[in-house]
PyMOL Python script that loads the backbone (N, CA, C, O; Angstrom):
from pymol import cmd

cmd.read_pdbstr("""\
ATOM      1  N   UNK A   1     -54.840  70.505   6.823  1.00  0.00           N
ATOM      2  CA  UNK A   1     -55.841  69.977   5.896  1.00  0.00           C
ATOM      3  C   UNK A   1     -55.179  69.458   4.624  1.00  0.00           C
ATOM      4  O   UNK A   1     -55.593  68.549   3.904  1.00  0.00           O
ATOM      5  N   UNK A   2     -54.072  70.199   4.473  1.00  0.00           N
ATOM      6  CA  UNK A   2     -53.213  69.637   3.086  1.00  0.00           C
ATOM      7  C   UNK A   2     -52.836  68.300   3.354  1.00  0.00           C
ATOM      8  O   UNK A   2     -52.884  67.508   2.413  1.00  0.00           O
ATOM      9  N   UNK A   3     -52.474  67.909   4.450  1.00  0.00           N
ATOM     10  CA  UNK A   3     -51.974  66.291   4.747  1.00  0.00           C
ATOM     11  C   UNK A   3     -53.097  65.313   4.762  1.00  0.00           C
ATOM     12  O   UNK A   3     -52.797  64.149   5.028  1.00  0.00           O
ATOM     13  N   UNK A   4     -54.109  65.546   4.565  1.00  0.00           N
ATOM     14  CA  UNK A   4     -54.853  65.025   4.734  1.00  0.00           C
ATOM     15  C   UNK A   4     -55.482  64.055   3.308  1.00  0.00           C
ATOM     16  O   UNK A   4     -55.657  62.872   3.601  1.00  0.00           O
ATOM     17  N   UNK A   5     -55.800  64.400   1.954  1.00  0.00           N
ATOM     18  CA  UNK A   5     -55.364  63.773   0.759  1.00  0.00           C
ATOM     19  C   UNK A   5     -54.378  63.256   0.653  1.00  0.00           C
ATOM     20  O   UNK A   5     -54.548  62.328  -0.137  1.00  0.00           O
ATOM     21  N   UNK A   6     -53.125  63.296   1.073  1.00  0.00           N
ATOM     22  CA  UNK A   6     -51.690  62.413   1.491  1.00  0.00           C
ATOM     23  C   UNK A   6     -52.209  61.414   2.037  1.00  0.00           C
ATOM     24  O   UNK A   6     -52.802  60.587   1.345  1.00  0.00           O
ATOM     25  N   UNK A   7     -52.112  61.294   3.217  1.00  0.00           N
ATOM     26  CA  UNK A   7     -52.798  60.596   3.749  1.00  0.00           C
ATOM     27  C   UNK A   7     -54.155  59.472   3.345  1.00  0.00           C
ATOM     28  O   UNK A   7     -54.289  58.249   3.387  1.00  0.00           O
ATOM     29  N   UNK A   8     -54.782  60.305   3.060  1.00  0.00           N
ATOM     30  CA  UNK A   8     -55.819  59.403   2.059  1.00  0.00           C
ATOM     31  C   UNK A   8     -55.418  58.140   1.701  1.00  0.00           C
ATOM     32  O   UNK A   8     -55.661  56.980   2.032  1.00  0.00           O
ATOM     33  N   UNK A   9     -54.248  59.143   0.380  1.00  0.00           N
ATOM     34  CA  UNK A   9     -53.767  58.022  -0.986  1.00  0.00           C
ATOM     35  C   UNK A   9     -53.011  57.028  -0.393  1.00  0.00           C
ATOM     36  O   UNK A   9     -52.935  55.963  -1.006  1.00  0.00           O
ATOM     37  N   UNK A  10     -52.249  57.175   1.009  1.00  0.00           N
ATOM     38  CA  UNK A  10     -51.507  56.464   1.181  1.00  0.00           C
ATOM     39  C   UNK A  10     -52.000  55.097   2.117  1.00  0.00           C
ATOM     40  O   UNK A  10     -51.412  54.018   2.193  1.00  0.00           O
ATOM     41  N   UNK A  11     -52.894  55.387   2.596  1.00  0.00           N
ATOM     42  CA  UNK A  11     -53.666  54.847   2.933  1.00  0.00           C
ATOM     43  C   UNK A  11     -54.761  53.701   2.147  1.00  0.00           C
ATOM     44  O   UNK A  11     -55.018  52.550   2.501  1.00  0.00           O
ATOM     45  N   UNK A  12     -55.122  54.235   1.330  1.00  0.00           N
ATOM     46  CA  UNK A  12     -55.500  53.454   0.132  1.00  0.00           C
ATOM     47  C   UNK A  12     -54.377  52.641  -0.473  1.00  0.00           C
ATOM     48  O   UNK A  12     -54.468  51.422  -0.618  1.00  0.00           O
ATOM     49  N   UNK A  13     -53.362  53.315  -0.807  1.00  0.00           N
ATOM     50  CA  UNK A  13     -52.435  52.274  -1.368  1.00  0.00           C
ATOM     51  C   UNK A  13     -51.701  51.023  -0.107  1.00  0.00           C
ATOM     52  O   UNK A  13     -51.248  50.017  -0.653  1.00  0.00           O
ATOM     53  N   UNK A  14     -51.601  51.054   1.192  1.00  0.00           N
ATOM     54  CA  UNK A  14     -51.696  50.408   1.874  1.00  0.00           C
ATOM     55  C   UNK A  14     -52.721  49.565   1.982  1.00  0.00           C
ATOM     56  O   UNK A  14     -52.242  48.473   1.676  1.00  0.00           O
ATOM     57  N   UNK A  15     -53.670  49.447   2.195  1.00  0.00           N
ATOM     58  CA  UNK A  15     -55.079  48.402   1.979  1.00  0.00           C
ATOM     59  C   UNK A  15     -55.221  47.671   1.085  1.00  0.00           C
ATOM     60  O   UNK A  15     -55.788  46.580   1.151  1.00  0.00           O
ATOM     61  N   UNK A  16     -54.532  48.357  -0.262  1.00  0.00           N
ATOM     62  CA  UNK A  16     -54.894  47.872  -1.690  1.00  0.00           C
ATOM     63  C   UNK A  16     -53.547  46.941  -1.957  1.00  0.00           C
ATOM     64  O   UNK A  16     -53.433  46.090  -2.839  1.00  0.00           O
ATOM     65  N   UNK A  17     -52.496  47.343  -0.910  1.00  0.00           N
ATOM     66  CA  UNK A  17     -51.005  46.345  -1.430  1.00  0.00           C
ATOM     67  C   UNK A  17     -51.661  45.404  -0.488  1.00  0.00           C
ATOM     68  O   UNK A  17     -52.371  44.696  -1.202  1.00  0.00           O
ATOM     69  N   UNK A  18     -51.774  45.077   0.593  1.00  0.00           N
ATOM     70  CA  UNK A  18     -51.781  44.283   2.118  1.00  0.00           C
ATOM     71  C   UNK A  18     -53.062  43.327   1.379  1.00  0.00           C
ATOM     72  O   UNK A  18     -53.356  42.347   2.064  1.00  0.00           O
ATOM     73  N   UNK A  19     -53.667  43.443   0.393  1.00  0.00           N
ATOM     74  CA  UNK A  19     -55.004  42.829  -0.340  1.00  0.00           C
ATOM     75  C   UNK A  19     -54.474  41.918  -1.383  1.00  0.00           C
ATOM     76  O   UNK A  19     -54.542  40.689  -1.366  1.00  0.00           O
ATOM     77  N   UNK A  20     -53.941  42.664  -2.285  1.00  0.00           N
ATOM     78  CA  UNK A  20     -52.472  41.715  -3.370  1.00  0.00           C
ATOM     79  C   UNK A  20     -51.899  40.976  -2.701  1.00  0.00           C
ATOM     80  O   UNK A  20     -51.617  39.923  -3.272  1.00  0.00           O
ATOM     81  N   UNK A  21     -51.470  41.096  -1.324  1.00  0.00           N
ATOM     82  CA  UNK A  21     -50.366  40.379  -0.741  1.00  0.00           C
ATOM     83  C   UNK A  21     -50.902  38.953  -0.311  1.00  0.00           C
ATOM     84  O   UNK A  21     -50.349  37.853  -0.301  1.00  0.00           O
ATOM     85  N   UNK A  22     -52.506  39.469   0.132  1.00  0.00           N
ATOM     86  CA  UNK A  22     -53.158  38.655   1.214  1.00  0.00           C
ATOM     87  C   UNK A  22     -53.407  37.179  -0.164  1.00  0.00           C
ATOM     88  O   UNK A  22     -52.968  36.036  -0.040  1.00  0.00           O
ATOM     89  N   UNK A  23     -54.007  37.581  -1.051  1.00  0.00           N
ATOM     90  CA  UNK A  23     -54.477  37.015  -2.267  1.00  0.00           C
ATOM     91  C   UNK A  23     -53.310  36.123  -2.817  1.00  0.00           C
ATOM     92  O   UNK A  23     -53.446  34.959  -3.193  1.00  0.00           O
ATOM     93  N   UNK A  24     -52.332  36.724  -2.810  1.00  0.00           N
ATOM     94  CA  UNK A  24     -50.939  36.116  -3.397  1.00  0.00           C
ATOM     95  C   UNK A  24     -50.516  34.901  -2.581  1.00  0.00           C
ATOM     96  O   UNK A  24     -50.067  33.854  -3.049  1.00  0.00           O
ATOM     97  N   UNK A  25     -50.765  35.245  -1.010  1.00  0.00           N
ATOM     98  CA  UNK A  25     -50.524  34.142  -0.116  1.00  0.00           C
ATOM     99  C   UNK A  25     -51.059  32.789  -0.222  1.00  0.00           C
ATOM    100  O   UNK A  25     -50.487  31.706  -0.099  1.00  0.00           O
ATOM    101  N   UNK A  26     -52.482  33.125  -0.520  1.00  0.00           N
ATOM    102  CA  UNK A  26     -53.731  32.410  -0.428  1.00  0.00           C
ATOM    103  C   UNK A  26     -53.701  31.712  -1.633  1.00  0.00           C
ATOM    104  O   UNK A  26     -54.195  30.584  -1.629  1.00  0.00           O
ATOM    105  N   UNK A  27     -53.338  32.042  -2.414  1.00  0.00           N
ATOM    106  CA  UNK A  27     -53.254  31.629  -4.340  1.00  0.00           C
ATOM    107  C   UNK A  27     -51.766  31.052  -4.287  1.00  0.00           C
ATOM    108  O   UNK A  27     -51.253  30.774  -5.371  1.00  0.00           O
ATOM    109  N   UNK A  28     -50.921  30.817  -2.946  1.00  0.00           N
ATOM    110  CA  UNK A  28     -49.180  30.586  -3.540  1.00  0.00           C
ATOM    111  C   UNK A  28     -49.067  29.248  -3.941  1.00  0.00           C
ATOM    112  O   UNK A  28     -48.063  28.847  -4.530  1.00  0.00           O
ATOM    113  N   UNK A  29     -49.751  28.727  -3.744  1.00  0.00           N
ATOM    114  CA  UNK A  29     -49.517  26.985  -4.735  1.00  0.00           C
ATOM    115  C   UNK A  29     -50.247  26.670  -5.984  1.00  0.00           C
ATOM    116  O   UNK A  29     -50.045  25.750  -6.776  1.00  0.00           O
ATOM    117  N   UNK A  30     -51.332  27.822  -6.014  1.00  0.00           N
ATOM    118  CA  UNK A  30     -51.543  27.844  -7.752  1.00  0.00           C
ATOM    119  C   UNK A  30     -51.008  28.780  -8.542  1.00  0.00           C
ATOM    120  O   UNK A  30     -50.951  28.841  -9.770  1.00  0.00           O
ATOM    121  N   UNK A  31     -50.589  29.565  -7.636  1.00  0.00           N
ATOM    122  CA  UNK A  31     -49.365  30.895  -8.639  1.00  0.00           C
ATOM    123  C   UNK A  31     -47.959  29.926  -8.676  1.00  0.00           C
ATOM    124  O   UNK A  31     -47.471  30.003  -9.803  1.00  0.00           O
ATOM    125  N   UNK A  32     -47.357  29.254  -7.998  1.00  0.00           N
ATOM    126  CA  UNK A  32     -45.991  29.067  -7.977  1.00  0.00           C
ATOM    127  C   UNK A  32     -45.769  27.199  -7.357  1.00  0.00           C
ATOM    128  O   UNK A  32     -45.144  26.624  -6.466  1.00  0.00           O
ATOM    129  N   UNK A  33     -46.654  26.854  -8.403  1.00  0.00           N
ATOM    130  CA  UNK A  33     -46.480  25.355  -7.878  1.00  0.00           C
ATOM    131  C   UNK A  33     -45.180  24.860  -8.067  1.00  0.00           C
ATOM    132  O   UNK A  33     -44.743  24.096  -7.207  1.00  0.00           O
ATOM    133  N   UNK A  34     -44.430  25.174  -9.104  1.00  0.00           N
ATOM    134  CA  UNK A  34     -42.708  25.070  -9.354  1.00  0.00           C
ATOM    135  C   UNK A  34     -41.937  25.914  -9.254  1.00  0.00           C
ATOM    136  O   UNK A  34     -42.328  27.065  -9.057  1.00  0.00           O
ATOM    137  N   UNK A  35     -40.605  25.616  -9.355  1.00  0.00           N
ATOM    138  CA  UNK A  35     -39.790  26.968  -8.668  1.00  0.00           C
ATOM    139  C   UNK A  35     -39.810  27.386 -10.374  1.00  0.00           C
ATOM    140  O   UNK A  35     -39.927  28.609 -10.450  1.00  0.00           O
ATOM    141  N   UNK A  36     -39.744  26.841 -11.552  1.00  0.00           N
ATOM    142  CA  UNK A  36     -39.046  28.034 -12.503  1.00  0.00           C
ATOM    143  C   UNK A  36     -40.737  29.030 -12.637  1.00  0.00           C
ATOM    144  O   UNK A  36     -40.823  29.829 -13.570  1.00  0.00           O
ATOM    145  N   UNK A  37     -41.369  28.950 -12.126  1.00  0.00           N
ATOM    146  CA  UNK A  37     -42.799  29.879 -12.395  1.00  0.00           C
ATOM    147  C   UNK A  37     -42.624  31.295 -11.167  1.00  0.00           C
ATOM    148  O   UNK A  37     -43.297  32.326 -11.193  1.00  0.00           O
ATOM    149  N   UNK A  38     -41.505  30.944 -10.135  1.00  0.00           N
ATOM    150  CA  UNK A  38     -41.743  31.989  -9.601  1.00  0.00           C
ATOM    151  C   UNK A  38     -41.482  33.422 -10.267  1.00  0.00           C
ATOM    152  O   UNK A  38     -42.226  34.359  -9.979  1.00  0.00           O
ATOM    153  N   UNK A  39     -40.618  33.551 -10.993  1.00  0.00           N
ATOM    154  CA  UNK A  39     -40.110  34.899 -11.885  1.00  0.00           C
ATOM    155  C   UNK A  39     -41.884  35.710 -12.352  1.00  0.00           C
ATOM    156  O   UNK A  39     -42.195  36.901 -12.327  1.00  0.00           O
ATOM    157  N   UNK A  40     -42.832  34.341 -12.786  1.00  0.00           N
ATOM    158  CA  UNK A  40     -43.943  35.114 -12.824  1.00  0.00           C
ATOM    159  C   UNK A  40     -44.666  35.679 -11.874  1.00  0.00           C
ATOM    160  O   UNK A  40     -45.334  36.710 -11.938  1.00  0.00           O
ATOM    161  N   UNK A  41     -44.383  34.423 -10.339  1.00  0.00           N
ATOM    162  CA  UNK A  41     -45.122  34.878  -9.127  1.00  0.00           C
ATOM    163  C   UNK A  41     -44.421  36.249  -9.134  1.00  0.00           C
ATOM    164  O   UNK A  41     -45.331  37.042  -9.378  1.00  0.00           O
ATOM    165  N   UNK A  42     -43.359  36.886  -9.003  1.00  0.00           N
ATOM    166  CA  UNK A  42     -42.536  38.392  -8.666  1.00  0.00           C
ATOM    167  C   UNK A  42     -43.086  39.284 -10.036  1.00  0.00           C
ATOM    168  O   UNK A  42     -43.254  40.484  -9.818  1.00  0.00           O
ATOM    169  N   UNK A  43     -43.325  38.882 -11.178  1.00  0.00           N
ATOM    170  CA  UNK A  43     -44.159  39.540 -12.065  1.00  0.00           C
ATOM    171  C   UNK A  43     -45.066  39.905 -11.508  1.00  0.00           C
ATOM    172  O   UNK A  43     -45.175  41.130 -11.570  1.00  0.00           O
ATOM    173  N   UNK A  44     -45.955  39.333 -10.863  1.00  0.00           N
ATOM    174  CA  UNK A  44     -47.333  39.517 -10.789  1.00  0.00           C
ATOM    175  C   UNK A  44     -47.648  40.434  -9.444  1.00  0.00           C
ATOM    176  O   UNK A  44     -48.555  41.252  -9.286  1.00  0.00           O
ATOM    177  N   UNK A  45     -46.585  40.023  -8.512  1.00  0.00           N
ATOM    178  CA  UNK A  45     -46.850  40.871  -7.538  1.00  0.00           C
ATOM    179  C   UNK A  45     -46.322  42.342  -7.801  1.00  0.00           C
ATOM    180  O   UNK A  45     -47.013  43.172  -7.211  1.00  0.00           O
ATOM    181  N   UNK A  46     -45.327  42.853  -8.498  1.00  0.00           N
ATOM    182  CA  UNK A  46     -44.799  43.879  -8.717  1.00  0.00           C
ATOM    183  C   UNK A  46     -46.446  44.797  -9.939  1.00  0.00           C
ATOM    184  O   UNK A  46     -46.957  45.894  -9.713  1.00  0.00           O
ATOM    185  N   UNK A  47     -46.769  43.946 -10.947  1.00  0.00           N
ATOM    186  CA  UNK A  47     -47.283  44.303 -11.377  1.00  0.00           C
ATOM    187  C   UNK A  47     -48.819  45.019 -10.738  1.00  0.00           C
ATOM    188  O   UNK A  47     -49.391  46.048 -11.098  1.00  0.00           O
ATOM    189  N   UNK A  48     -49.306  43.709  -9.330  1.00  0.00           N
ATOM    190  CA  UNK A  48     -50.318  44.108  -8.638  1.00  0.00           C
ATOM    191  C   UNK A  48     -49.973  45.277  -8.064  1.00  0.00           C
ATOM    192  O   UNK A  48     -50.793  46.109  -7.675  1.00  0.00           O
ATOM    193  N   UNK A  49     -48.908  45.375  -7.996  1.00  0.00           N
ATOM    194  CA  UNK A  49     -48.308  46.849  -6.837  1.00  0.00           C
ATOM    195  C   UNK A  49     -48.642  48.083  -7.679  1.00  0.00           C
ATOM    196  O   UNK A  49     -49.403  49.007  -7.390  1.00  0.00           O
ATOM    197  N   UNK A  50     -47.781  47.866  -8.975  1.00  0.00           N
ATOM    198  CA  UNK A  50     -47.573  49.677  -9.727  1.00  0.00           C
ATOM    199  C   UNK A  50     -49.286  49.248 -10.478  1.00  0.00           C
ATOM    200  O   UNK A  50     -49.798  50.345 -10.705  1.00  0.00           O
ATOM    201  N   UNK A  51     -49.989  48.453 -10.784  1.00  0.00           N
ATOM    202  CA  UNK A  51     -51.689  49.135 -10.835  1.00  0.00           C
ATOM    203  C   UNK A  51     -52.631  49.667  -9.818  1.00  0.00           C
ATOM    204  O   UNK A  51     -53.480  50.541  -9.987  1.00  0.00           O
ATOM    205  N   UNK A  52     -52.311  48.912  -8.583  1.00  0.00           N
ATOM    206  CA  UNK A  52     -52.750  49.304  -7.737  1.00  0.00           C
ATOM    207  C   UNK A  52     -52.018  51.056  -7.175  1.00  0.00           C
ATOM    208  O   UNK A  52     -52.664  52.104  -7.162  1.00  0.00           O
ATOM    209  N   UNK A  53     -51.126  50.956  -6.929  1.00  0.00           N
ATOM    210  CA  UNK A  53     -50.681  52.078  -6.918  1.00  0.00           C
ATOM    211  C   UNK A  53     -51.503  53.432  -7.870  1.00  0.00           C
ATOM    212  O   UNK A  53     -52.500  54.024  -7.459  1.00  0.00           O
ATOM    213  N   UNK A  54     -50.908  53.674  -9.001  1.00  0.00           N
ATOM    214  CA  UNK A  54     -51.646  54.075 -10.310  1.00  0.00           C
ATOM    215  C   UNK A  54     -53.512  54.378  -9.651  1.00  0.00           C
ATOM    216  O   UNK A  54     -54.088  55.434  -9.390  1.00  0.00           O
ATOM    217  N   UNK A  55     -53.975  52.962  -9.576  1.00  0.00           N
ATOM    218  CA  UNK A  55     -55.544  53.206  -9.398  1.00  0.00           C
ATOM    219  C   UNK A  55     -55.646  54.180  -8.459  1.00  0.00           C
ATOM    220  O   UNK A  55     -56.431  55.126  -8.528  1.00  0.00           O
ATOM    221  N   UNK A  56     -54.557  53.893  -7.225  1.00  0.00           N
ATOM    222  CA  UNK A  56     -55.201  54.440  -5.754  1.00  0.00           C
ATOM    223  C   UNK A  56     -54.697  56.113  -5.795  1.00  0.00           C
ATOM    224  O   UNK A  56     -55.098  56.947  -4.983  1.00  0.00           O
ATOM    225  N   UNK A  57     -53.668  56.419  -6.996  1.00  0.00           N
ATOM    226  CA  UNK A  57     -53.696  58.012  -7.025  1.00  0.00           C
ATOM    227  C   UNK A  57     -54.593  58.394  -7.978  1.00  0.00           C
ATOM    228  O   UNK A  57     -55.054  59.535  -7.942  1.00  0.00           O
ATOM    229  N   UNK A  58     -54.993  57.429  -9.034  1.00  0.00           N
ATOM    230  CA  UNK A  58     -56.187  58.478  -9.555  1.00  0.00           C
ATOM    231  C   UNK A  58     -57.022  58.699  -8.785  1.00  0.00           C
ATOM    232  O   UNK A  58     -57.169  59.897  -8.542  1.00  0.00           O
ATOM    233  N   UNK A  59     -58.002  57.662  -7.999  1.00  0.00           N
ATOM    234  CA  UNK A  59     -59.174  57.231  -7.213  1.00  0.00           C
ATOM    235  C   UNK A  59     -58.734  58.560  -6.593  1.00  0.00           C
ATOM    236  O   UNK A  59     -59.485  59.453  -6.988  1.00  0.00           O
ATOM    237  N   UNK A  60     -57.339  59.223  -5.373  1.00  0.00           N
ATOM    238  CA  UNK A  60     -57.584  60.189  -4.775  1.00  0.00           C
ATOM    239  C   UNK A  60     -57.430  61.428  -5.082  1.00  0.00           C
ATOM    240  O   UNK A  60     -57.573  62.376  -4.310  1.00  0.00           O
ATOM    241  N   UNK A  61     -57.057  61.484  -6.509  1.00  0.00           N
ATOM    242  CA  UNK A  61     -57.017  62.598  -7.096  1.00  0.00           C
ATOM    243  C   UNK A  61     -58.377  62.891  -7.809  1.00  0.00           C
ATOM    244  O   UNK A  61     -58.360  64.025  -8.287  1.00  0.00           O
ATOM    245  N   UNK A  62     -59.658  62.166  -8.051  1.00  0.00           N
ATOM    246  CA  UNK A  62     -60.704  62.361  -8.676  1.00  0.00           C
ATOM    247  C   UNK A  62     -61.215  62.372  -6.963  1.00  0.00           C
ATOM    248  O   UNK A  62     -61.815  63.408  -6.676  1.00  0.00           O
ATOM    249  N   UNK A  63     -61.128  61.817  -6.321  1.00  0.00           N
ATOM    250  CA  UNK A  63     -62.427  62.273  -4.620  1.00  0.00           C
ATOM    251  C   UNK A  63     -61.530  63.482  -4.217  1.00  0.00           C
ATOM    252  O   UNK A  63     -62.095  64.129  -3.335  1.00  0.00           O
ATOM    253  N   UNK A  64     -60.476  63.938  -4.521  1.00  0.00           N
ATOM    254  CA  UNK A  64     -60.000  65.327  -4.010  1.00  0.00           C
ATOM    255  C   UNK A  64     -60.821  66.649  -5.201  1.00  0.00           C
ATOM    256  O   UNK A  64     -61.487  67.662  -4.987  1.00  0.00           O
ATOM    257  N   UNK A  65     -60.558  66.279  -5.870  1.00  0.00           N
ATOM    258  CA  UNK A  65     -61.458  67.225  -7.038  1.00  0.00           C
ATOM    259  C   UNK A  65     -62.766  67.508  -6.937  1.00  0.00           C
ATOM    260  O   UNK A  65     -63.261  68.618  -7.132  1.00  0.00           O
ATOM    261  N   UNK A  66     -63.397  66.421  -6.601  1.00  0.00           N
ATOM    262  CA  UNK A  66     -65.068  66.470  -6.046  1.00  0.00           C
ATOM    263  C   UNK A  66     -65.091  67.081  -4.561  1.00  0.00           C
ATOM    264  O   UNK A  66     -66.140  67.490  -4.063  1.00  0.00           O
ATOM    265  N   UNK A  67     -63.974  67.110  -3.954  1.00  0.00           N
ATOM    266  CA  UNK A  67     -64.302  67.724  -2.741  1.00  0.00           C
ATOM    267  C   UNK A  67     -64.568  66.247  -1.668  1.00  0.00           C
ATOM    268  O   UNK A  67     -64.929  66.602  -0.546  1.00  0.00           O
ATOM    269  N   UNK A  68     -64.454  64.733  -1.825  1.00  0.00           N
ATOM    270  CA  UNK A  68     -64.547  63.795  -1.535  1.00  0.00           C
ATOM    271  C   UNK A  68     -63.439  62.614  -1.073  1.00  0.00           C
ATOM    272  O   UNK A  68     -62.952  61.783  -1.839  1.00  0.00           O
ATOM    273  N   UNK A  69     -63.262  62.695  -0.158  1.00  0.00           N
ATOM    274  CA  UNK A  69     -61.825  62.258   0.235  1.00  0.00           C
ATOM    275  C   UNK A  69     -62.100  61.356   0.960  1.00  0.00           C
ATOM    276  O   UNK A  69     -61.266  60.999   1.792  1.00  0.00           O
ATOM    277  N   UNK A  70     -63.280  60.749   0.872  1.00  0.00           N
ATOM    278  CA  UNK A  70     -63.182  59.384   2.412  1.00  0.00           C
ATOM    279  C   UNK A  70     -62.500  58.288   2.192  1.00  0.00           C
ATOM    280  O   UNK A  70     -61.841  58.650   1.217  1.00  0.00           O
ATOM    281  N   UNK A  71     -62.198  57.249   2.392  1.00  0.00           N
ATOM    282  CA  UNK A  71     -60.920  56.318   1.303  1.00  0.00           C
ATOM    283  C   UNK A  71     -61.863  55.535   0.932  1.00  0.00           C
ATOM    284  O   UNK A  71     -63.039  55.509   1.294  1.00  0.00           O
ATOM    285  N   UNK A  72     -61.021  54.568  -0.182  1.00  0.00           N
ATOM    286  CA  UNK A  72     -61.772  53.605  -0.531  1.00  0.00           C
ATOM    287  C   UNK A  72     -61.193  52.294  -1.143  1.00  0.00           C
ATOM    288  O   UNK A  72     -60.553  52.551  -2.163  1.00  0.00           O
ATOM    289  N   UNK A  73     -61.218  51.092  -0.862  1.00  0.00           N
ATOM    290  CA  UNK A  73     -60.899  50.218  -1.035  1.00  0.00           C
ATOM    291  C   UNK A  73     -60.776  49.493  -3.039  1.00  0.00           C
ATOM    292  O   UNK A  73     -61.568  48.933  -3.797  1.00  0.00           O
ATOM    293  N   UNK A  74     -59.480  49.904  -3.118  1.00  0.00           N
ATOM    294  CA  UNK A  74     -59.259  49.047  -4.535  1.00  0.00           C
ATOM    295  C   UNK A  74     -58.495  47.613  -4.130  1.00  0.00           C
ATOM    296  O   UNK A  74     -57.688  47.477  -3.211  1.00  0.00           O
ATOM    297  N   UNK A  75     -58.983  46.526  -5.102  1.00  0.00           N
ATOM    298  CA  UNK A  75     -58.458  45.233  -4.815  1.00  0.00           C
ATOM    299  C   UNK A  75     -57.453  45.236  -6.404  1.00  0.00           C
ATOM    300  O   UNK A  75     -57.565  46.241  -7.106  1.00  0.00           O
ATOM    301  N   UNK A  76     -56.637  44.240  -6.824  1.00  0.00           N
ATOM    302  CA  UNK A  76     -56.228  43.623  -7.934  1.00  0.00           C
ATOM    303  C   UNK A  76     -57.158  42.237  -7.796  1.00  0.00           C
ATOM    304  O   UNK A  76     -57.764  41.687  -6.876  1.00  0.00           O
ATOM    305  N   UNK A  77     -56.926  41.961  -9.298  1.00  0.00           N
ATOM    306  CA  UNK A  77     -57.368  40.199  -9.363  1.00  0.00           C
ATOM    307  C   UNK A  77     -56.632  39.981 -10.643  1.00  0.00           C
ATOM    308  O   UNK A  77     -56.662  40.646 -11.678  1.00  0.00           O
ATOM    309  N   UNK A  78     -56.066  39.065 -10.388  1.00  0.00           N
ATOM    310  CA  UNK A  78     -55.355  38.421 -11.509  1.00  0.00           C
ATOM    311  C   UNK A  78     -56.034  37.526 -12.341  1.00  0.00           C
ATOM    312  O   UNK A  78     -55.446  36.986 -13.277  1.00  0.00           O
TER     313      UNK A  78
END
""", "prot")
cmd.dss("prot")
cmd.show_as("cartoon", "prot")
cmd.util.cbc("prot")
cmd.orient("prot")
């Protein structure tokens, strides 16, 4: 049962990167229409990562406290 909040978070943070990623793809010619802008495209994705990250252990550290652990989907938006 202890693996199971593991699991959770990690899980959440998987959904929530694979979502940044999907978005980043979809947005790559208005994020990085020139090459000297990419340094921001790698800004932005690193940055989508460690908030998302961050969100998806509070999110399972507040549904573990309530006794509430079902996952749940965080997005970024830039």
């Amino acid at each position: 049962m202890a693996v199971f909040p593991l699991f959770n978070h990690l899980l959440i943070y998987m959904i929530s990167t694979h979502i940044c990623i999907i978005f980043l793809i979809a947005f790559a010619k208005v994020l990085c229409p020139c090459i000297e802008v990419v340094d921001t495209c790698v800004l932005s994705i690193n940055t989508c990562t460690e908030v998302t990250f961050r969100a998806a252990r509070w999110n399972a550290n507040k549904r573990q406290e309530q006794g509430n652990i079902s996952p749940a989907i965080i997005t970024c938006s830039f």
